[in-house]
Residue frames as qw, qx, qy, qz and C-alpha x, y, z in Angstrom:
[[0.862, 0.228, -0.415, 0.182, 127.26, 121.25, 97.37],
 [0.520, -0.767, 0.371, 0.055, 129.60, 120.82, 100.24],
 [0.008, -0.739, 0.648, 0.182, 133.24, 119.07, 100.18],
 [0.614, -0.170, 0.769, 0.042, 131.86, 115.68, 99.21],
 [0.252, -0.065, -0.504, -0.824, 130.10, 117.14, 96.27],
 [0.110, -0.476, -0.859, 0.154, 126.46, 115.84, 97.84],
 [0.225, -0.516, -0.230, -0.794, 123.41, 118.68, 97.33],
 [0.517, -0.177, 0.333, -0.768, 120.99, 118.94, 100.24],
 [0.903, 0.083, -0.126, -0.402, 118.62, 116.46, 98.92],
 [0.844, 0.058, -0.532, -0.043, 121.09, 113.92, 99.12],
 [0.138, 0.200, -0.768, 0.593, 122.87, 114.57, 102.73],
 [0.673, -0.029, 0.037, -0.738, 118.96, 114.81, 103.68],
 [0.948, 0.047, -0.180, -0.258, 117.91, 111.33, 102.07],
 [0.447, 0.276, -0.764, 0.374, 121.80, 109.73, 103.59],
 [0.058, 0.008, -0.762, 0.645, 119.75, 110.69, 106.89],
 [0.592, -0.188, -0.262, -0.739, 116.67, 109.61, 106.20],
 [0.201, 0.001, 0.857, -0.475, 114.84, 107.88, 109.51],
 [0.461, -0.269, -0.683, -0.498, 111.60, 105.56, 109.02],
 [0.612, -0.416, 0.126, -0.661, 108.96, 105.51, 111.69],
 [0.586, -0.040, -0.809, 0.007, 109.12, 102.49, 114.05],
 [0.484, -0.630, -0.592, -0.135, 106.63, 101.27, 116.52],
 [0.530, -0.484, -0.511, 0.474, 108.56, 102.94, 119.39],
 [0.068, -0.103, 0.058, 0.991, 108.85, 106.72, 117.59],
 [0.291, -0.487, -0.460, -0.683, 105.02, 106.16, 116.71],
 [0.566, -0.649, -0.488, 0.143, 103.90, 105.63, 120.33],
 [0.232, -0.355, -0.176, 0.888, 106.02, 108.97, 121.16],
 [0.049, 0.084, 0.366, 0.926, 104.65, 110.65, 118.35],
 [0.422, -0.704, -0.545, -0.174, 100.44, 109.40, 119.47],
 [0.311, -0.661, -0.526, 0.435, 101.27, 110.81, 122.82],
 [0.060, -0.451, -0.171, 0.874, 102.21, 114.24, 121.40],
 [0.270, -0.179, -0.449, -0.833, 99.40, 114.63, 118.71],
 [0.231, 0.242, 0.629, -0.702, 96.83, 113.93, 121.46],
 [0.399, 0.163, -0.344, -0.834, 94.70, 113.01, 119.34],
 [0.719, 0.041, 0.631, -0.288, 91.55, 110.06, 119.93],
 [0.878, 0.422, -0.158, -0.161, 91.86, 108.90, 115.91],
 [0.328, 0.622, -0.686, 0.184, 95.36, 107.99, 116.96],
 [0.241, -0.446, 0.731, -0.456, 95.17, 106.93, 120.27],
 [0.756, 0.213, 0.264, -0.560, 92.57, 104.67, 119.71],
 [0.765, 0.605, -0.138, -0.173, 93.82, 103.25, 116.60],
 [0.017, 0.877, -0.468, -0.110, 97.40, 103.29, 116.87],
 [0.477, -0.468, 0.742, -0.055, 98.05, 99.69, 117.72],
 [0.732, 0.465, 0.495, -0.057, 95.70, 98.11, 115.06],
 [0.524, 0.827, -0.141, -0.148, 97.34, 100.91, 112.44],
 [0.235, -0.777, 0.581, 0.057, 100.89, 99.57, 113.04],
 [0.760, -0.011, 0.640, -0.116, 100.15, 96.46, 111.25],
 [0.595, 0.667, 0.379, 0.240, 99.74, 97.60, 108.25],
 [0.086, 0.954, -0.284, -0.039, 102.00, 100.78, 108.49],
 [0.311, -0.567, 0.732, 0.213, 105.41, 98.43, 109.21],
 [0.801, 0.170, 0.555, 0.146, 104.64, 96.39, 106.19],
 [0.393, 0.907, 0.036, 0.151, 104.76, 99.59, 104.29],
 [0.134, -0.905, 0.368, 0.165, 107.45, 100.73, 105.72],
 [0.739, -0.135, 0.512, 0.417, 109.74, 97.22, 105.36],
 [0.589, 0.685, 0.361, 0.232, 108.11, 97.57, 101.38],
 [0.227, 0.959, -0.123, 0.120, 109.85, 101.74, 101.40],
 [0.514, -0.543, 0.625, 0.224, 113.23, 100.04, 102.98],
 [0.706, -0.143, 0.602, 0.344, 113.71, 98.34, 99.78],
 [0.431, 0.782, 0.437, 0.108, 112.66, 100.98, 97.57],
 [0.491, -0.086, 0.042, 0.866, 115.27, 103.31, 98.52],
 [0.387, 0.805, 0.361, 0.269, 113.27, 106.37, 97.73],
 [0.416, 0.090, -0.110, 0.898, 114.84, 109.83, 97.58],
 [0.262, -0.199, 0.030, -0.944, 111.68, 111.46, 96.97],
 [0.081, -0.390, -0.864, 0.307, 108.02, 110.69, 99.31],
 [0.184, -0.167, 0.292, -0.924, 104.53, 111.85, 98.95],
 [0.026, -0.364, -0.826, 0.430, 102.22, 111.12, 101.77],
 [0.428, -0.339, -0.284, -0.788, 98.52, 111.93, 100.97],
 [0.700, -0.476, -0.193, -0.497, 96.26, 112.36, 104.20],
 [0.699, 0.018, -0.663, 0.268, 98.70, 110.83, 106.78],
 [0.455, -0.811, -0.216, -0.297, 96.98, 113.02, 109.41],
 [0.501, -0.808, 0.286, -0.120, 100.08, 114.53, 112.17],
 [0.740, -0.343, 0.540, 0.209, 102.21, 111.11, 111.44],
 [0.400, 0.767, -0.408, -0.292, 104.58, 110.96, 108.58],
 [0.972, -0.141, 0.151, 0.112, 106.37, 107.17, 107.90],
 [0.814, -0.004, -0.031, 0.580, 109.25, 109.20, 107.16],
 [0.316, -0.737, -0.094, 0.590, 111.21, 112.26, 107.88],
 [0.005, 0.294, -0.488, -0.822, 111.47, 113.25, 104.07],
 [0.223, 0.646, 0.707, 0.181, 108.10, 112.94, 103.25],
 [0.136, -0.081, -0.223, -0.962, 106.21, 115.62, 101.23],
 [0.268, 0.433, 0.746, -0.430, 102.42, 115.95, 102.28],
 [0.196, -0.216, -0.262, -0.920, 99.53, 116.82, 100.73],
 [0.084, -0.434, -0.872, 0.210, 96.07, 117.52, 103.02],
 [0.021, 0.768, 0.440, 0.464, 93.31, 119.74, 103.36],
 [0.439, -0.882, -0.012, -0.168, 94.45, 121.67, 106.66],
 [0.232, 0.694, -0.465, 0.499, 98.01, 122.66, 107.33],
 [0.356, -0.574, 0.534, -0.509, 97.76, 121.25, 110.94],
 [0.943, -0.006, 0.324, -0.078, 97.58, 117.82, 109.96],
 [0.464, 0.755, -0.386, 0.256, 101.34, 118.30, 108.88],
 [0.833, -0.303, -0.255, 0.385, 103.47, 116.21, 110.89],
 [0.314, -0.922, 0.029, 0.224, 105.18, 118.33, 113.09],
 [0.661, -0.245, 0.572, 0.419, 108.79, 116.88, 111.97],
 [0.489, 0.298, 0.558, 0.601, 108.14, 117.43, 108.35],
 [0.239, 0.910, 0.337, -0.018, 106.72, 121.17, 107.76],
 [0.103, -0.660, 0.459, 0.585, 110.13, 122.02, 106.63],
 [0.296, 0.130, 0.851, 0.415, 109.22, 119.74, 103.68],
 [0.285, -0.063, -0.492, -0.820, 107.14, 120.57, 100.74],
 [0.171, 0.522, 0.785, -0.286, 103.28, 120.75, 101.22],
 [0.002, -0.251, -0.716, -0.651, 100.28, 120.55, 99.46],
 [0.042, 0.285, 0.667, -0.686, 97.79, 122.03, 101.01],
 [0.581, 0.025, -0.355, -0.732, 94.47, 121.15, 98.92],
 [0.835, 0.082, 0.381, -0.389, 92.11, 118.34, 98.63],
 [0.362, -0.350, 0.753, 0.423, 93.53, 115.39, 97.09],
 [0.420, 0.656, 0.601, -0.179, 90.16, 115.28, 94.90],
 [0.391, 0.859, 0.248, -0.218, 91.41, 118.03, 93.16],
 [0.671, -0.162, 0.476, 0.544, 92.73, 117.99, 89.90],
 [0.847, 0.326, -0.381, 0.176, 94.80, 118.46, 88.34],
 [0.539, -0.771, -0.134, 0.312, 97.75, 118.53, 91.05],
 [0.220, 0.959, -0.172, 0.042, 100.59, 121.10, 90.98],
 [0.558, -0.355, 0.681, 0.315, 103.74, 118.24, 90.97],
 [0.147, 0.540, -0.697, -0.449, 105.94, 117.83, 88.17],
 [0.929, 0.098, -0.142, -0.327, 105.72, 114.49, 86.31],
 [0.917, -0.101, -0.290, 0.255, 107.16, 111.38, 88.24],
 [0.015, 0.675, -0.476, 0.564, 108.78, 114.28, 90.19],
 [0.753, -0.481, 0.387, -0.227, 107.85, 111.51, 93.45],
 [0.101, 0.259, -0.956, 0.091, 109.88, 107.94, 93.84],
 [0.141, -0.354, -0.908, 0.173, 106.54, 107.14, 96.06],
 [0.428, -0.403, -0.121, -0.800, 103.25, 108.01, 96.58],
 [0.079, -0.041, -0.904, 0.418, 101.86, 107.00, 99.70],
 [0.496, -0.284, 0.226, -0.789, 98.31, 107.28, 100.87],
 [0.254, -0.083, -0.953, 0.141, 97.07, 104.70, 103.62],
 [0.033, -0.515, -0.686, 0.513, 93.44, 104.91, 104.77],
 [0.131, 0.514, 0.096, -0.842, 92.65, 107.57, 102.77],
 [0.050, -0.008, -0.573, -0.818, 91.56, 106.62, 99.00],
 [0.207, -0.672, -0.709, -0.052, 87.94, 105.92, 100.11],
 [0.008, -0.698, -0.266, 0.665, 87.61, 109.52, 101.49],
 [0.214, -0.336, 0.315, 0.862, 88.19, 111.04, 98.01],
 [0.562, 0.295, 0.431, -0.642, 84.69, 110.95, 97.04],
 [0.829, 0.207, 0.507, -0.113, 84.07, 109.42, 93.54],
 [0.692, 0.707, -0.128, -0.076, 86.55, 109.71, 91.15],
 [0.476, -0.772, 0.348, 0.236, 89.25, 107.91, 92.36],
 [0.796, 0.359, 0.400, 0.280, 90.05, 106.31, 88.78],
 [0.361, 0.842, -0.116, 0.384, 91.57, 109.90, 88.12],
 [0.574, -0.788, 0.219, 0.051, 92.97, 110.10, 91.31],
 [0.742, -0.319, 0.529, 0.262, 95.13, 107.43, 90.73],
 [0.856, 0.113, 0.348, 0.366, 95.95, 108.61, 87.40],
 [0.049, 0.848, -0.352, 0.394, 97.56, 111.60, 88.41],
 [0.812, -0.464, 0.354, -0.003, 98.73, 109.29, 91.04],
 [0.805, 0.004, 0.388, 0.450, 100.80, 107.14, 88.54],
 [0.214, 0.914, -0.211, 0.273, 101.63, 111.31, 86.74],
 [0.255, -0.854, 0.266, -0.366, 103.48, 112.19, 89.68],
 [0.658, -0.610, 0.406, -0.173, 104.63, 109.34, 90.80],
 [0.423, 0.470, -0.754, -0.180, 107.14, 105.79, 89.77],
 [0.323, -0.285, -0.881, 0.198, 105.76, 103.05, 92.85],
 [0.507, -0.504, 0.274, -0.643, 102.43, 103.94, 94.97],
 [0.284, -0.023, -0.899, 0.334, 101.48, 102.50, 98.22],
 [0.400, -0.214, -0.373, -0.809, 97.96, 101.91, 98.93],
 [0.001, 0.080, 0.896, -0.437, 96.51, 100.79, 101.85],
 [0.595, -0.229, -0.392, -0.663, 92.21, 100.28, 101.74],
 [0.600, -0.199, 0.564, -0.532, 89.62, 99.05, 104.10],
 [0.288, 0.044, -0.878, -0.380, 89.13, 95.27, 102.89],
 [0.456, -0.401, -0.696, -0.383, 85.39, 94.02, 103.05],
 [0.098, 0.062, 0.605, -0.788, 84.43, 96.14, 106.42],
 [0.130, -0.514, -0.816, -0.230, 80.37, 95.20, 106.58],
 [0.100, -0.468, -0.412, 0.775, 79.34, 98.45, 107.33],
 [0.127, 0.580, 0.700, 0.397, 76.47, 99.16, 105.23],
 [0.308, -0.841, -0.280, 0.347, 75.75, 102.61, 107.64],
 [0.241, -0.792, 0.181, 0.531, 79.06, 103.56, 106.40],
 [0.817, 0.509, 0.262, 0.071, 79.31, 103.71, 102.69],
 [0.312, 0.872, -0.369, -0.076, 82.71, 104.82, 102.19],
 [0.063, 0.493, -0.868, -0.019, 84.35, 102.06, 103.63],
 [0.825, 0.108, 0.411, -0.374, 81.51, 99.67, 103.41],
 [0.912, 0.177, 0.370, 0.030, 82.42, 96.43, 101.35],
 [0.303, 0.851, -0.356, -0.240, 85.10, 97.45, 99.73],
 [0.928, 0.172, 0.256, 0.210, 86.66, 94.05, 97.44],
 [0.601, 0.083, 0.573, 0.551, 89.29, 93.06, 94.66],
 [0.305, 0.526, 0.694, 0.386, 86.75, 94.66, 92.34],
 [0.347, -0.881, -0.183, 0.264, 86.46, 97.98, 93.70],
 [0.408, -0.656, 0.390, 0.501, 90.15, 98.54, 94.29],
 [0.621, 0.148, 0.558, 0.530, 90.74, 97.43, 90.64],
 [0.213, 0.805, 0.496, 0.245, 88.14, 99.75, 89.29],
 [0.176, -0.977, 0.037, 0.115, 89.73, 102.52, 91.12],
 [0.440, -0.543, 0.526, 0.483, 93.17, 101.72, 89.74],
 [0.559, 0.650, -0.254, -0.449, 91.90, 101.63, 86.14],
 [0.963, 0.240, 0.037, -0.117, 92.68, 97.88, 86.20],
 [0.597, 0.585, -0.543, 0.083, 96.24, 98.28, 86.60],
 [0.857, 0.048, -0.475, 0.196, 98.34, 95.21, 87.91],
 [0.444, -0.844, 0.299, 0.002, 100.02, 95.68, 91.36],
 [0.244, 0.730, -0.614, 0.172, 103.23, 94.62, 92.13],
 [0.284, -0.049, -0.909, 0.301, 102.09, 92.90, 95.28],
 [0.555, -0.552, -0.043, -0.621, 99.17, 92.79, 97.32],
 [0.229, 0.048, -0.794, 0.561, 99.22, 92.33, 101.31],
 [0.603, -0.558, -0.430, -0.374, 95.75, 91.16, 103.11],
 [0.155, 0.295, -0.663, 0.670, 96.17, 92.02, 106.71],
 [0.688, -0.613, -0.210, -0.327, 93.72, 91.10, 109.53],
 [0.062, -0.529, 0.494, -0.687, 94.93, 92.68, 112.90],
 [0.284, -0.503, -0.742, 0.340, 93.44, 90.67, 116.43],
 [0.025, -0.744, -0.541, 0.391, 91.01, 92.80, 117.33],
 [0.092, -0.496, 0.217, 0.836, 91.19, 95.02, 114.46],
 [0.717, 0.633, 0.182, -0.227, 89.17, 95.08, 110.70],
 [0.701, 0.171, 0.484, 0.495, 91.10, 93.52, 107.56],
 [0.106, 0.804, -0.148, -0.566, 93.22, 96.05, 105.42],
 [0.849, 0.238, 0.321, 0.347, 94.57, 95.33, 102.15],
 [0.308, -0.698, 0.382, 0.522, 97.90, 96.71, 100.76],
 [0.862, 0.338, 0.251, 0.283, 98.64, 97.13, 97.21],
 [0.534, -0.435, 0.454, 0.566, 102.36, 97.75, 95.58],
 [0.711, 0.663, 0.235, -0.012, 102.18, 99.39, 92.50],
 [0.467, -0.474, 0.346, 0.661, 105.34, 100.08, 90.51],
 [0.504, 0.786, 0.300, -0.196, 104.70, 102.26, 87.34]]
């Protein structure tokens, strides 16, 4: 406590900064990285809808699953498979350092405000119907971002993914909201808002 009475956690979350287009384009050039660089401009479409969406959530607490090097906020908690895909900025914050595949995880219950993971539930090979329900354990709103009908029959993880899909993998529960994005020159994402 200090002399306002205020713990850590809350002088922390009083200075909590959200990612915007001009701190990601610093942050691509120093993770040198071609899934960024490459990407960055198409991912920013769908990342500042999320973010508006975590501006009105107020959280206190954030975890980001798989948000490779970039974090959409400076009080996120991670969880990935490799310690160096820890935003630089946040590895004073709590990390998970497993596959999100594997369960159970080691987080209290509804110990998060948010779960995040954007791009990533299609990597988590085939059980994401549990995923997501340790997802809605751990958590009180996720935020879910998904390739939306990419015709890529070659690539079956993010091949045709629908409505019907994304439902199945949420065990059929109701979003809050859902956001269809198609980028110019970019592949259609969809965004769903769950609040549990």
């Amino acid at each position: 406590m200090n002399l306002l009475g205020l713990t850590k956690k809350q002088i922390h979350m009083l200075n909590i900064k959200y990612l915007n287009k001009r701190e990601l384009i610093k942050k691509v050039k120093l993770v040198n990285d071609i899934y960024w660089e490459k990407t960055y401009n198409g991912r920013w479409g769908y990342i500042s809808h999320v973010i508006s969406e975590l501006r009105k959530i107020k959280p206190k607490t954030i975890l980001e699953l798989g948000s490779y090097k970039i974090n959409l906020t400076n009080n996120s908690d991670n969880m990935d498979i490799n310690e160096d895909y820890i935003d630089i900025d946040n590895t004073n914050n709590k990390k998970y350092i497993q596959d999100g595949s594997t369960l159970p995880w080691d987080i209290e219950d509804k110990y998060y405000d948010v779960f995040i993971g954007l791009q990533v539930f299609e990597h988590l090979g085939d059980n994401q119907s549990d995923i997501f329900k340790e997802v809605m354990r751990v958590s009180k709103n996720a935020i879910i971002s998904l390739p939306y009908l990419w015709d890529k029959p070659e690539d079956k993880m993010h091949h045709m993914i629908d409505d019907e899909k994304i439902k199945e993998w949420t065990n059929n529960i109701l979003p809050e909201k859902i956001i269809y994005i198609k980028i110019p020159s970019s592949r259609k994402r969809v965004i769903y808002f769950f609040k549990f």
